[in-house]
DSSP file (Angstrom, degrees, kcal/mol; ACC not computed):
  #  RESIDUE AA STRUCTURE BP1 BP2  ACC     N-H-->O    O-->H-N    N-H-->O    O-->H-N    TCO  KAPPA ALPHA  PHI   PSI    X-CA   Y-CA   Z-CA
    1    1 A X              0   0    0      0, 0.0     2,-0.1     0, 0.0   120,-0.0   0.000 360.0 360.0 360.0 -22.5  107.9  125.3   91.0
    2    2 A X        +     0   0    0     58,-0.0     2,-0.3    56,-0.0    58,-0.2  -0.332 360.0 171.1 -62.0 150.7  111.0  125.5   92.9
    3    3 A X        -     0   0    0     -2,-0.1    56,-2.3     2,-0.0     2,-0.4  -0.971  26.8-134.5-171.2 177.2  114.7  126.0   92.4
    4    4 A X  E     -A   58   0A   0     -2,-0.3     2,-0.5    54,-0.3    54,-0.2  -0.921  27.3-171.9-156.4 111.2  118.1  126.5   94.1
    5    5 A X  E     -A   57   0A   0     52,-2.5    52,-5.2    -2,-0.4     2,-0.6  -0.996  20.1-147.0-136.2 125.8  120.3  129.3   92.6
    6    6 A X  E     -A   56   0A   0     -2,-0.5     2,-0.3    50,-0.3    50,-0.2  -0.865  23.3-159.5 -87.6  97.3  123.8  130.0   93.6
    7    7 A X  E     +A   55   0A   0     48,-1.7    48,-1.5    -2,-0.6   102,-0.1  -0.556  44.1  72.8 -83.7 138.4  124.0  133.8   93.1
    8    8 A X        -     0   0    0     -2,-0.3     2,-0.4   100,-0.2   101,-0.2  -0.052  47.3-153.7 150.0 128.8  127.7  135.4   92.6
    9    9 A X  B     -B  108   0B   0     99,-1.1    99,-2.4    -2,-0.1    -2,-0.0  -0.999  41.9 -91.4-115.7 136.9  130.3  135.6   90.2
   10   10 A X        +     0   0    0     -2,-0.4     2,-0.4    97,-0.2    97,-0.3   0.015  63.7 144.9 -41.8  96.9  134.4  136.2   91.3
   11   11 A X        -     0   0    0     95,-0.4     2,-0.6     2,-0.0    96,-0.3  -0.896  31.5-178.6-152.9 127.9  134.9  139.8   91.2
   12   12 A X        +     0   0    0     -2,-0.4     2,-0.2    94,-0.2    94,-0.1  -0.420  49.6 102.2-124.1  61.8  137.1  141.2   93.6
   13   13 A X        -     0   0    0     -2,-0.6    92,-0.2    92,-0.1    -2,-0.0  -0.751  60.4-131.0-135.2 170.0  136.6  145.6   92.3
   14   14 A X        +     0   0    0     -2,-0.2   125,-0.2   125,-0.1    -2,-0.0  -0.600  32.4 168.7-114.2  60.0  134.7  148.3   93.8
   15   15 A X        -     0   0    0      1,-0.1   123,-0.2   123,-0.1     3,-0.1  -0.340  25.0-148.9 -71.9 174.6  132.7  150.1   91.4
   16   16 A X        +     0   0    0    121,-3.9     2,-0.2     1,-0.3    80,-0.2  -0.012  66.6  26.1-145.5  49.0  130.0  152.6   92.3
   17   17 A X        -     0   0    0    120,-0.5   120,-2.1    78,-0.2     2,-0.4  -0.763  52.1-142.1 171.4 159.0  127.5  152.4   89.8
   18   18 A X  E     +F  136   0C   0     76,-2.7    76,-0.5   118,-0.3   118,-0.2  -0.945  27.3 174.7-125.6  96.2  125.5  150.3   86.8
   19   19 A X  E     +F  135   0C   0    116,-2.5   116,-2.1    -2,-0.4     2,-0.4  -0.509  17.0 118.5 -85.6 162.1  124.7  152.1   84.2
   20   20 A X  E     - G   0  92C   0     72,-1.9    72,-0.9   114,-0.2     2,-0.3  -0.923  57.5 -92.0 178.2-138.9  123.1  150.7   81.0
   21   21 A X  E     +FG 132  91C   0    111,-0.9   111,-1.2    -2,-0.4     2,-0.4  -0.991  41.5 173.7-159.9 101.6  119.9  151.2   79.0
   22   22 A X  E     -FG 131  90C   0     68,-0.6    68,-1.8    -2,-0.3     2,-0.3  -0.996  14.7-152.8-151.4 154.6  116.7  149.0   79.5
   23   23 A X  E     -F  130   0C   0    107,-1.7   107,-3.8    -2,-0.4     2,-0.2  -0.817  16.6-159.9-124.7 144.0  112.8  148.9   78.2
   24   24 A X  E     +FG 129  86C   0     62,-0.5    62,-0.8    -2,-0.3     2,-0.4  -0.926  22.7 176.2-155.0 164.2  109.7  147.6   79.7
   25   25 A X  E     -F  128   0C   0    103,-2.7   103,-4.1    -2,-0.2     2,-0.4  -0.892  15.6-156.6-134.5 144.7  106.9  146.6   79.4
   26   26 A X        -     0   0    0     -2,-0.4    16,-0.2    58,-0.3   101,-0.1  -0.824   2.8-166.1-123.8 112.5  104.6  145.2   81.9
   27   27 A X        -     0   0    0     -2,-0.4    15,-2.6    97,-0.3     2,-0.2  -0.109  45.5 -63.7 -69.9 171.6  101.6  143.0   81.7
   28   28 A X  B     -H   41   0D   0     13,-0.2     2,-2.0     1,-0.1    13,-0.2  -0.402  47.1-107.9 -73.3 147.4   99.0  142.3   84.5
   29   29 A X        +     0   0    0     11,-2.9    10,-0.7     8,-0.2    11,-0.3  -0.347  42.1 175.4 -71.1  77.7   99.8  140.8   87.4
   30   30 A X        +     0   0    0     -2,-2.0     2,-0.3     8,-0.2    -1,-0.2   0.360  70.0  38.4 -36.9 -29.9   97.9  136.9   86.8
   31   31 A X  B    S-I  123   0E   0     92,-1.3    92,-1.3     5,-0.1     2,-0.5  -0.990  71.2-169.1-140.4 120.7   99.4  135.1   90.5
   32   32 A X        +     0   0    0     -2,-0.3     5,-0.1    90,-0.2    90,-0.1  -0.980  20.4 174.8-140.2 165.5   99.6  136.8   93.3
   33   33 A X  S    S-     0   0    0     -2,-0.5    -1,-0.1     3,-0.3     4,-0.1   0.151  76.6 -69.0-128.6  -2.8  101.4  135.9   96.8
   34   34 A X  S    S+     0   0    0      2,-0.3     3,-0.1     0, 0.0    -2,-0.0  -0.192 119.1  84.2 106.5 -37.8  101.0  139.0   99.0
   35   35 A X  S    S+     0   0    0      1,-0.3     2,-0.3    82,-0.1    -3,-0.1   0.972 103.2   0.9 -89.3 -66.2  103.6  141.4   96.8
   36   36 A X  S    S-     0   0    0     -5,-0.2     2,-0.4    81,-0.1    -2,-0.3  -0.898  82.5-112.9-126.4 126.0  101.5  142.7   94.3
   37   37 A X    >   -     0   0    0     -2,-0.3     3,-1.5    -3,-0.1    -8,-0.2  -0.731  35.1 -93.6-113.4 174.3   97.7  142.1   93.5
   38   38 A X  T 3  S+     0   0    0     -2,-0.4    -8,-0.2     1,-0.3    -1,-0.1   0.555 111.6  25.8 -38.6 149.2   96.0  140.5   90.9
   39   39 A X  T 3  S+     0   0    0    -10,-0.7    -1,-0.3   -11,-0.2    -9,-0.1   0.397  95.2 108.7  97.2 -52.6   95.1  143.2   88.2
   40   40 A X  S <  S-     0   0    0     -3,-1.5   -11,-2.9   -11,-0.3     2,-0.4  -0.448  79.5 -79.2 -89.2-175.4   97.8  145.6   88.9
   41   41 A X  B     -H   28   0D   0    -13,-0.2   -13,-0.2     1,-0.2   -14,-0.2  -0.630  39.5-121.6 -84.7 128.1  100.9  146.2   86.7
   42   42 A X        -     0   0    0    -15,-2.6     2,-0.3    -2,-0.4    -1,-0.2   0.049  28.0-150.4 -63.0 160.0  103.4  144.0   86.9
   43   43 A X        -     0   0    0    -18,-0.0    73,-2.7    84,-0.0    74,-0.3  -0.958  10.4-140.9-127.0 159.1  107.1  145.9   88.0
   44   44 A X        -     0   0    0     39,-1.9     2,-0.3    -2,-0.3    70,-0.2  -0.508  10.8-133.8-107.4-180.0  110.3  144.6   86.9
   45   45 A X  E     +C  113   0B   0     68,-1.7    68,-3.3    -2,-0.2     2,-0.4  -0.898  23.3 172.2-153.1 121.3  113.3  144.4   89.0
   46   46 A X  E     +C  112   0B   0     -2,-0.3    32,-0.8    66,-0.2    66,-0.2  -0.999  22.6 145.0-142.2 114.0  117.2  145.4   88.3
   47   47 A X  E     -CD 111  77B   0     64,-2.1    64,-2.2    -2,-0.4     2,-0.4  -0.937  28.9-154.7-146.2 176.7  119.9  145.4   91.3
   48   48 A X  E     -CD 110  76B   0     28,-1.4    28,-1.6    62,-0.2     2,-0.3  -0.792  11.9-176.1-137.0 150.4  123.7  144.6   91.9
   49   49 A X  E     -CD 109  75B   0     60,-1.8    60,-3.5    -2,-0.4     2,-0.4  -0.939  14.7-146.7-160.6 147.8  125.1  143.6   94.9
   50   50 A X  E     +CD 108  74B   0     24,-1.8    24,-1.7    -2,-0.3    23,-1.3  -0.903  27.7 172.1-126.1 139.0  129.0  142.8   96.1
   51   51 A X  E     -CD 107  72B   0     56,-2.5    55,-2.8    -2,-0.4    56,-1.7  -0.915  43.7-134.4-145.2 160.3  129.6  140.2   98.6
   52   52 A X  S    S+     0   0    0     19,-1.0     2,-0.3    -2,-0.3    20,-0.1  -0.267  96.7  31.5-121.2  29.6  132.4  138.4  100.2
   53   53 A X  S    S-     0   0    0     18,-0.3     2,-0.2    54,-0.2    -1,-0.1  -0.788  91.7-103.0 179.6 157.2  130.6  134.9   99.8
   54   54 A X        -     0   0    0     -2,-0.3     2,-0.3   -46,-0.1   -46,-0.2  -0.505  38.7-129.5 -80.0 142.2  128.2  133.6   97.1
   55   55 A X  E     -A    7   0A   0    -48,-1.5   -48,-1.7    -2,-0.2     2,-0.7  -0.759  13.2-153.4 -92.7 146.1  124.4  133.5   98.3
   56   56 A X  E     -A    6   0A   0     -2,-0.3     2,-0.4   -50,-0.2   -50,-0.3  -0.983   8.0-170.5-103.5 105.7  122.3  130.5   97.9
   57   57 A X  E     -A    5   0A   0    -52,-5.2   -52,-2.5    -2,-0.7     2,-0.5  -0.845   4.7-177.1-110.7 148.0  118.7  131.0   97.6
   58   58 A X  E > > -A    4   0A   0     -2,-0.4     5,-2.5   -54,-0.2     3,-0.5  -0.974   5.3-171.0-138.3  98.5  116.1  127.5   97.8
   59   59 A X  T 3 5S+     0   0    0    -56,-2.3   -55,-0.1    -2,-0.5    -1,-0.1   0.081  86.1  70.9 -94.6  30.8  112.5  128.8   97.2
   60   60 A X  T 3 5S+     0   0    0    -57,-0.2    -1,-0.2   -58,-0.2   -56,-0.1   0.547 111.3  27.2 -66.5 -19.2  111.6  125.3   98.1
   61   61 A X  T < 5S-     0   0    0     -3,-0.5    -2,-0.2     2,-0.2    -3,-0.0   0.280 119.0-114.2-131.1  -5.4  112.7  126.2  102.2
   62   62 A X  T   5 +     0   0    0      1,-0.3     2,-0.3    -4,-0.2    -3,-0.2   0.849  64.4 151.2  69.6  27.2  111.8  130.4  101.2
   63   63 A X      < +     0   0    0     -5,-2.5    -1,-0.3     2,-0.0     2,-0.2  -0.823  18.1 168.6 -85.3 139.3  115.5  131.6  101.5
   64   64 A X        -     0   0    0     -2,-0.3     2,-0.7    -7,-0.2    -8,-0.1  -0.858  39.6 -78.8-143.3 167.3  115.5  134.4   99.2
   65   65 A X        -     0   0    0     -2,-0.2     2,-0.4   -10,-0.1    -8,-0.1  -0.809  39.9-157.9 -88.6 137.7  118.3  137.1   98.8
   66   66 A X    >   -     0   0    0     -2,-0.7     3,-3.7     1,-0.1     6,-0.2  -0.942  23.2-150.0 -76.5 104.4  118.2  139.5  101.0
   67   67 A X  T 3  S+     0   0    0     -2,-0.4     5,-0.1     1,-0.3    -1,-0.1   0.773  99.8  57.6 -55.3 -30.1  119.9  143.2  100.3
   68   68 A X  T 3  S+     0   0    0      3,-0.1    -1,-0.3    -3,-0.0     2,-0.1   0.533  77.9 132.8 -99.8  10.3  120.6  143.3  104.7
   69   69 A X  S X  S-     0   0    0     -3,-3.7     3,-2.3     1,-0.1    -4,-0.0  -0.491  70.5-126.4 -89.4 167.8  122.7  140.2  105.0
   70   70 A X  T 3  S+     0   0    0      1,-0.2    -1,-0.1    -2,-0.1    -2,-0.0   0.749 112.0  60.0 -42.3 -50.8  125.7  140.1  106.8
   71   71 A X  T 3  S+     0   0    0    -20,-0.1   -19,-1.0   -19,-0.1     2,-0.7   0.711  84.7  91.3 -47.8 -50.0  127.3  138.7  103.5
   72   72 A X  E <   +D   51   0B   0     -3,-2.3   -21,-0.3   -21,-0.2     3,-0.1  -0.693  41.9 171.2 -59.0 109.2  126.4  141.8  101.4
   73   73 A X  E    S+     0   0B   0    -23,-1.3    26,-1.1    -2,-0.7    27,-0.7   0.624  74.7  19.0 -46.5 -54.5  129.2  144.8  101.2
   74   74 A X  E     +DE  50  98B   0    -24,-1.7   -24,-1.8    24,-0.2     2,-0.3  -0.981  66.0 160.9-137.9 146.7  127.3  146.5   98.7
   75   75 A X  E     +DE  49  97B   0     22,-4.0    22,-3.0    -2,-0.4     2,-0.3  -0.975   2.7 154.7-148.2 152.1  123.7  147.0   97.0
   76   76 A X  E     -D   48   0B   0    -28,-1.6   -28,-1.4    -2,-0.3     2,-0.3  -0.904  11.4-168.6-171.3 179.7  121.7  148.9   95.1
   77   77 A X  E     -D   47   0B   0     -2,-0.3   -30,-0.2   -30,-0.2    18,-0.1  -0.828  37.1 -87.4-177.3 139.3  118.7  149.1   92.6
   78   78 A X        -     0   0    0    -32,-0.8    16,-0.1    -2,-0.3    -1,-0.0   0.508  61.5-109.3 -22.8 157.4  116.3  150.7   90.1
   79   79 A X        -     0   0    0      1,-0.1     0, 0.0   -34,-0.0     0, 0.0   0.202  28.1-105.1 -76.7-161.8  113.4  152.6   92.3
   80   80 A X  S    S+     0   0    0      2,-0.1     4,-0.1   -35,-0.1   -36,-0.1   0.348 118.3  58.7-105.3 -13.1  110.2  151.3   92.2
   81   81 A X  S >  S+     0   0    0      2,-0.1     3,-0.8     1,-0.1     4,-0.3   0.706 107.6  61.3 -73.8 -16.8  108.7  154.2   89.8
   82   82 A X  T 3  S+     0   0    0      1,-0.3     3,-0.2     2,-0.1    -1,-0.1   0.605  97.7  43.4 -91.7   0.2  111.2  152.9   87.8
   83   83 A X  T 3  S+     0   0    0      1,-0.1   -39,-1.9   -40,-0.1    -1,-0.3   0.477  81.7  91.8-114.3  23.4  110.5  149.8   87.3
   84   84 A X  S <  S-     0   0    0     -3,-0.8   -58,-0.3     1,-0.3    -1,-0.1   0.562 104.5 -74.6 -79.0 -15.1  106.8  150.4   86.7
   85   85 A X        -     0   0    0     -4,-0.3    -1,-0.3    -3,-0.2     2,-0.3  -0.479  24.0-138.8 129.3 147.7  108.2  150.7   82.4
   86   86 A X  E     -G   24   0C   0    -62,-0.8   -62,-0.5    -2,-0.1     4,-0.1  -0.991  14.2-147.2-138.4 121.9  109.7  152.2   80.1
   87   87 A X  E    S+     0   0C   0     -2,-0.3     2,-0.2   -64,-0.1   -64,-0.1   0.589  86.7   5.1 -76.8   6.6  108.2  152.2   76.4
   88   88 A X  E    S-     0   0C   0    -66,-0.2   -66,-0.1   -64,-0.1   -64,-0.1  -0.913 113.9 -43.1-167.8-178.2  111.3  152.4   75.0
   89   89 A X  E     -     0   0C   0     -2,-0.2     2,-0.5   -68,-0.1   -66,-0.2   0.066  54.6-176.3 -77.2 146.9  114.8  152.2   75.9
   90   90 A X  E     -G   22   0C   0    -68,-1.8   -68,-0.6    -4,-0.1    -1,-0.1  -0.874  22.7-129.7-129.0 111.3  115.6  154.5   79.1
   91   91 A X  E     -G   21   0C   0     -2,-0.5   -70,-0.3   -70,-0.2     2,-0.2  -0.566  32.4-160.6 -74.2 148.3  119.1  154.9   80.4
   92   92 A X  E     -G   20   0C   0    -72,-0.9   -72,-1.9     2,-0.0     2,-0.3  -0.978  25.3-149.1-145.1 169.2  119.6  154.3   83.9
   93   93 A X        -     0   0    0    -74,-0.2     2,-0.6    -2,-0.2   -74,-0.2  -0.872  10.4-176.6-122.8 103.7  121.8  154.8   87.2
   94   94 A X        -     0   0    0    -76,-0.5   -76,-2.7    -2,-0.3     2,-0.4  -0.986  20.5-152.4-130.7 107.3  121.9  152.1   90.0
   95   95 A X        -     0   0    0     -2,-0.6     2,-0.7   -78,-0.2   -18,-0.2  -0.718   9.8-134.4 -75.6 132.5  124.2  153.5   92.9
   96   96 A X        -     0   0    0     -2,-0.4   -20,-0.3   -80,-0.2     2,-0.1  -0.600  14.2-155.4 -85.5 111.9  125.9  151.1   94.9
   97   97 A X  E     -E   75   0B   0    -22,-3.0   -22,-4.0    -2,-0.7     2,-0.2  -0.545  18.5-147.2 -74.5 129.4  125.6  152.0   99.1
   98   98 A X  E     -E   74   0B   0     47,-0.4   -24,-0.2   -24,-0.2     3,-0.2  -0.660  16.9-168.2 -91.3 177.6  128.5  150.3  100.6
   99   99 A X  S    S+     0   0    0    -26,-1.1     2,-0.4     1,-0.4    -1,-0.1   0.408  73.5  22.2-117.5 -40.8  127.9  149.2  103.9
  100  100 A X        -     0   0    0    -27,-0.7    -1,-0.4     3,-0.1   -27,-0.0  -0.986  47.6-173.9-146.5 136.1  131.4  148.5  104.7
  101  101 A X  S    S+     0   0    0     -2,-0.4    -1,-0.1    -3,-0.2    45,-0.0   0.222  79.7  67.9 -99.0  -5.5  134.7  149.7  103.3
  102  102 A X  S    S+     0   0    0      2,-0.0     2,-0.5     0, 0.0    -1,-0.0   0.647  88.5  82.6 -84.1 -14.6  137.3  147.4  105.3
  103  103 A X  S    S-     0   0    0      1,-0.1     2,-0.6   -30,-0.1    -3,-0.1  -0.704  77.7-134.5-120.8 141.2  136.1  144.2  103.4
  104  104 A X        -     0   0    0     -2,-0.5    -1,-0.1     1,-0.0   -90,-0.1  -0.806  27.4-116.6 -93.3  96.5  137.3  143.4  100.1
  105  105 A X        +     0   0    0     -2,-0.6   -53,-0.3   -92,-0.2     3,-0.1  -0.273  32.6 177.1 -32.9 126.6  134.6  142.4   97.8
  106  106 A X        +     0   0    0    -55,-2.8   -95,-0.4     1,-0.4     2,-0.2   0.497  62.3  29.4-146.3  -3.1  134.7  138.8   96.4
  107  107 A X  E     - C   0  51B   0    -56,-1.7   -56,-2.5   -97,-0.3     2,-0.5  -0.956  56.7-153.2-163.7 141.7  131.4  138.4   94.2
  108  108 A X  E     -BC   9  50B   0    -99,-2.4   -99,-1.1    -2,-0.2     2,-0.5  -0.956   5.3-164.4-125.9 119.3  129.1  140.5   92.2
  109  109 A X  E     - C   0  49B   0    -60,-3.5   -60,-1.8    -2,-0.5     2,-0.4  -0.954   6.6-178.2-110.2 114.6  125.6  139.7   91.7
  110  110 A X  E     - C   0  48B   0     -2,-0.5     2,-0.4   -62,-0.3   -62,-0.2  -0.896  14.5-178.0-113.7 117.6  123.8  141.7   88.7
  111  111 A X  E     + C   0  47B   0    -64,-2.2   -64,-2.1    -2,-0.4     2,-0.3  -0.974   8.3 179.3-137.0 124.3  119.8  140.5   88.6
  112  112 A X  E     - C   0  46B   0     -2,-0.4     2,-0.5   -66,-0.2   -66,-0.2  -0.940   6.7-176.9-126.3 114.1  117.6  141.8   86.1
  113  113 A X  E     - C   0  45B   0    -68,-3.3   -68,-1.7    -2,-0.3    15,-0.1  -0.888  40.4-157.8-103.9 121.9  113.8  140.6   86.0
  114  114 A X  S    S+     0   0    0     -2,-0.5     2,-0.5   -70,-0.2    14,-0.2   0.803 104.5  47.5 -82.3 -15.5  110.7  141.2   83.8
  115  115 A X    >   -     0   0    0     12,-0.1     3,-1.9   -70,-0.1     4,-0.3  -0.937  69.9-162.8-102.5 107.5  108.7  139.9   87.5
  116  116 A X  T 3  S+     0   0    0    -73,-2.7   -72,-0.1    -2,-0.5    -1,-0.1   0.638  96.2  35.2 -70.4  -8.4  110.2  141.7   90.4
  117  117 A X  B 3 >S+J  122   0F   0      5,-0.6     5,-1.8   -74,-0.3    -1,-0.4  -0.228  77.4 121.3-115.8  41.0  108.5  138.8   92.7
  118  118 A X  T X 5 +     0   0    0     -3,-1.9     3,-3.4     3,-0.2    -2,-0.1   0.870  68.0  67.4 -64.0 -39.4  109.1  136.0   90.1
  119  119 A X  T 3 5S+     0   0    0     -4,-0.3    -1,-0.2     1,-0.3    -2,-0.1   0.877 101.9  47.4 -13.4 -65.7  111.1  134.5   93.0
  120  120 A X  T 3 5S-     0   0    0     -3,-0.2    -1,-0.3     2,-0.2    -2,-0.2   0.207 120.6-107.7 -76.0  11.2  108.0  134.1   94.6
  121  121 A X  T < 5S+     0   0    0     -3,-3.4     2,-0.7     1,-0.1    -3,-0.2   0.629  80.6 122.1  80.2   4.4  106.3  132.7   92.1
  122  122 A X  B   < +J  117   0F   0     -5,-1.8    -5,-0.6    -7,-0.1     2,-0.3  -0.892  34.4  66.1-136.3 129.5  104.0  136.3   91.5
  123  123 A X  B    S-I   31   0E   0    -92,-1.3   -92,-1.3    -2,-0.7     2,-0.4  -0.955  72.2 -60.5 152.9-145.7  103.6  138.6   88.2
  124  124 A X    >   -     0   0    0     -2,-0.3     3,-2.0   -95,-0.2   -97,-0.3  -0.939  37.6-112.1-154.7 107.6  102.2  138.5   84.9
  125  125 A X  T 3  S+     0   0    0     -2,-0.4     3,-0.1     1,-0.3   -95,-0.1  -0.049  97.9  33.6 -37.7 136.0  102.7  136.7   82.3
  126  126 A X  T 3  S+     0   0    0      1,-0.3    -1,-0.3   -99,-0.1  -101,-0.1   0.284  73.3 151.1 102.6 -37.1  104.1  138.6   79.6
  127  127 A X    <   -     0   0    0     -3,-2.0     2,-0.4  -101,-0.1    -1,-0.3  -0.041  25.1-164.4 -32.4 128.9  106.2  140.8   81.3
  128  128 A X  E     +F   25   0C   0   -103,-4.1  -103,-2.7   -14,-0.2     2,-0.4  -0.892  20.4 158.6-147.0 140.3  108.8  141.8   79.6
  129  129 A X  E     -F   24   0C   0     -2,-0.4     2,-0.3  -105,-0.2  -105,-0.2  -0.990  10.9-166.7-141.6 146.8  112.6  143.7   79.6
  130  130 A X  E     -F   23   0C   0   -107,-3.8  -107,-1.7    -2,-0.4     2,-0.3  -0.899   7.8-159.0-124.1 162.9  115.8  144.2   77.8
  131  131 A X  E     -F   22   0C   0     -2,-0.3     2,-0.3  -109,-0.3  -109,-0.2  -0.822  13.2-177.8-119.4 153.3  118.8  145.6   79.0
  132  132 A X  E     +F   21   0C   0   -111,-1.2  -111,-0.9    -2,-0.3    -2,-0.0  -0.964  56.4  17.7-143.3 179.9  121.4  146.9   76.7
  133  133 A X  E     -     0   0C   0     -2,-0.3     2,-0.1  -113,-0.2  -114,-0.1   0.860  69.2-167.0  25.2  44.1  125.1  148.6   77.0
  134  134 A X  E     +     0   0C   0   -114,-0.1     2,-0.4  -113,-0.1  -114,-0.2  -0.303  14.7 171.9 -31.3 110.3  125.5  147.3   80.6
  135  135 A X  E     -F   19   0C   0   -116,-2.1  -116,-2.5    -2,-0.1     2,-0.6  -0.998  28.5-129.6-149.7 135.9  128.9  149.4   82.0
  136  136 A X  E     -F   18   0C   0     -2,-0.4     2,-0.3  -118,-0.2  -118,-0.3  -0.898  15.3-140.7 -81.3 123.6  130.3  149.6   85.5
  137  137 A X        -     0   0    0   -120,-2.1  -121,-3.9    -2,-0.6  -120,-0.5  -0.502  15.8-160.9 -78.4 109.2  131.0  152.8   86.8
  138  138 A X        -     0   0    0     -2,-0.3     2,-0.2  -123,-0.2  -123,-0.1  -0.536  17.8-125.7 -83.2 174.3  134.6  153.2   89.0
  139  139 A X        -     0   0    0   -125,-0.2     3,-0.1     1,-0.1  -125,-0.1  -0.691   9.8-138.5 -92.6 164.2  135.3  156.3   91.7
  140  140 A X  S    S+     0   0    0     -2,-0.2     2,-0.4     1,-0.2    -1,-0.1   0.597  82.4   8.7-101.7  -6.9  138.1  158.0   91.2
  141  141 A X  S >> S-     0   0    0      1,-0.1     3,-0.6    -3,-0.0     4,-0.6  -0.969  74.6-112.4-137.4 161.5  138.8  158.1   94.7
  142  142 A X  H >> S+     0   0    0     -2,-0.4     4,-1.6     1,-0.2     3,-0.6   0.783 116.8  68.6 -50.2 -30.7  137.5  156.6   98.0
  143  143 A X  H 34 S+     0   0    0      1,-0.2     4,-0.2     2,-0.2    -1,-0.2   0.733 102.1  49.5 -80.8 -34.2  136.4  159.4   99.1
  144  144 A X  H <4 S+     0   0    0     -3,-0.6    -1,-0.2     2,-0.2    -2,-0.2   0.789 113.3  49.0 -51.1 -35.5  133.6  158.9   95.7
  145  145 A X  H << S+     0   0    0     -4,-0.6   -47,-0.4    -3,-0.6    -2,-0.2   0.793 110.4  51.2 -90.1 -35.3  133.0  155.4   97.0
  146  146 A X     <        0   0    0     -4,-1.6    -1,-0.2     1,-0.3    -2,-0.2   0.851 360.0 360.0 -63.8 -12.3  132.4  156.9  100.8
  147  147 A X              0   0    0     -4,-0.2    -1,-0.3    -5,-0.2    -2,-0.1   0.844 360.0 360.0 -80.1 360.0  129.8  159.6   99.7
């Protein structure tokens, strides 16, 4: 029921957005932990995040990632009305907040989930999403990346 993921792949760019294209559909929620209960619709979960060190998350010891660590440069992710489904494919917009602009990004973590607590064990069997035409968005200036 556990596992150990090393999130991050070498990417050393600043974009400031992920667009693409994604349907879902969500069954009811079947295990629930605290996040969602039993019964309700399951939500899916799509965010990006730029970091200057790869994250380790062990849900055997409950380290999970976390959007506010020190580690993190930039984040962002789908809404929560938007991840309640889409019946068919629905372009969307994930703008990335920088937190900091001195530090030179050094890994980019893209996670897309048909359980937005599947981490935790909690969702619905069934659940399901695709993504399609995935594309990073640049600024043309800093002054785009600052706003």
């Amino acid at each position: 029921m556990g596992g150990i993921l090393t999130l991050g792949r070498n990417f050393e760019c600043r974009p400031n957005k992920l667009k693409g294209y994604y349907k879902y559909t969500s069954a009811k929620v079947s295990v629930s932990k605290g996040h969602l209960n039993e019964g309700e619709d399951d939500l899916c979960s799509l965010y990006i995040a730029l970091t200057d060190e790869q994250i380790t998350v062990n849900t055997n010891k409950g380290i999970y990632f976390d959007p506010n660590s020190s580690a993190v440069i930039a984040y962002g992710s789908i809404s929560d009305e938007e991840s309640k489904g889409a019946d068919s494919f629905k372009e969307f917009t994930v703008d990335l907040e920088y937190k900091d602009l001195k530090r030179m990004p050094k890994y980019i973590i893209v996670v897309a989930s048909s359980s937005k607590y599947g981490d935790y064990m909690e969702g619905g069997k069934g659940s399901t999403m695709w993504l399609d035409d995935l594309e990073l968005v640049y600024p043309k200036s800093m002054e785009e990346v600052r706003k």
